[in-house]
Phi, psi and omega in degrees: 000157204233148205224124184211138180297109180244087189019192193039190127023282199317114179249161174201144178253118211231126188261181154297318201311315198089014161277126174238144216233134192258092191266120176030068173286125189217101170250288170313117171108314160318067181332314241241317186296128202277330165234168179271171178323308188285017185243330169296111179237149192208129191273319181219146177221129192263118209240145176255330178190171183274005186284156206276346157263037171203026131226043175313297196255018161321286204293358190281296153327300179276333167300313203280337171277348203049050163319130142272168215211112147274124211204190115328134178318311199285325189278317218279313183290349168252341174291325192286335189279002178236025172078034185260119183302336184274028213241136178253127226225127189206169219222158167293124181097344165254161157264139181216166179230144185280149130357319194280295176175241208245121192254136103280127168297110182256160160292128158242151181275142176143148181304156195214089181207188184184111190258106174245125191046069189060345193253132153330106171240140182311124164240043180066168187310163135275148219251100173283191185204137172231144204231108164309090163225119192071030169058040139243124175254126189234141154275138132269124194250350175081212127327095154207149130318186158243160205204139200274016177281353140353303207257016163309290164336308158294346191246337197277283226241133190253120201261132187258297193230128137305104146254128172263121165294165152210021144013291164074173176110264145290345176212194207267162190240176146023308203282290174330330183288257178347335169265290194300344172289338194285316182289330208280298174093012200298127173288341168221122164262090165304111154289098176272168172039070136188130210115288161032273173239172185297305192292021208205048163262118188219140191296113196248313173335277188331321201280313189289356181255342179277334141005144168273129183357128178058355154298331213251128254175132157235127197249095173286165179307098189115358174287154161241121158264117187247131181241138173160142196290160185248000000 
């Protein structure tokens, strides 16, 4: 499968298959995004929280793909209550399998909410999301800190690919990134969500080189990376 950064958060997943899979897409707005919202084609688009710099462009996205949009129940029920036909709606700790292949919620620690016309509206918990696909397991860990509950994550499931934020600030920053890859076991660690804004600016070369040898990976915004076992 073929695997691509578009800064911030935001991944997007291309299978053998041709399902194509969308992570917290935040294009509109983004300094970092390498295409825009309207360029961007997606089969699923998988949300980690509800904060607007990781759903920004979902409903925008899924009316024009005829996108489903996988989610925490409360995100999956406000994508539907704004007319995206499509949803699925899940909880922390279940699974389910997709066409593409096998979605888990996992816990992250971080705030979940999406503030309209000034008021804060709730969006259910926040999520990492761990995904089975092609007999590749990839983290996406979302908004978190770090929590030693990681290394539950790390013993369940042999972990192919990592995205960490590292960020700081709004998340665990560098170090914390570096205690949760220890625990996580991953064979590639990707940084995310960070550099965005002045406050979340981070050296992430310095963070992939403190990594143990050939794990650590840095994806500028429009790199692709292909994953499958050999």
């Amino acid at each position: 499968m073929e695997i691509t950064y578009h800064g911030h958060a935001t991944v997007a997943i291309t299978t053998k298959a041709g399902h194509k899979i969308l992570i917290d897409p935040f294009f509109t707005g983004n300094p970092l995004a390498d295409i825009s919202a309207d360029e961007i084609e997606a089969d699923y688009i998988l949300i980690t929280h509800g904060h607007s710099d990781h759903i920004g462009d979902m409903v925008a996205i899924a009316k024009r793909c005829d996108a489903m949009v996988i989610a925490m129940v409360e995100i999956a029920e406000y994508a539907a209550n704004q007319g995206v036909k499509k949803t699925h709606g899940m909880n922390l700790g279940g699974s389910f399998t997709f066409p593409f292949g096998r979605v888990k919620l996992v816990p992250a620690q971080h705030s979940s909410s999406l503030t309209i016309d000034g008021v804060p509206y709730y969006m259910g918990l926040a999520a990492g999301l761990v995904l089975t696909i092609e007999e590749q397991c990839i983290y996406h860990a979302g908004d978190t800190n770090y929590f030693s509950d990681m290394q539950l994550i790390g013993r369940e499931h042999l972990l192919d690919l990592a995205f960490l934020p590292i960020g700081d600030n709004f998340t665990m920053g560098p170090e914390e990134a570096l205690l949760a890859a220890s625990v996580l076991n991953a064979g590639k660690v990707v940084p995310i969500h960070f550099n965005t804004f002045p406050v979340i600016e981070q050296d992430a070369v310095a963070f992939a080189q403190k990594l143990p040898t050939g794990t650590g990976q840095v994806l500028q915004p429009g790199e692709t990376i292909t994953l499958e076992k050999s």
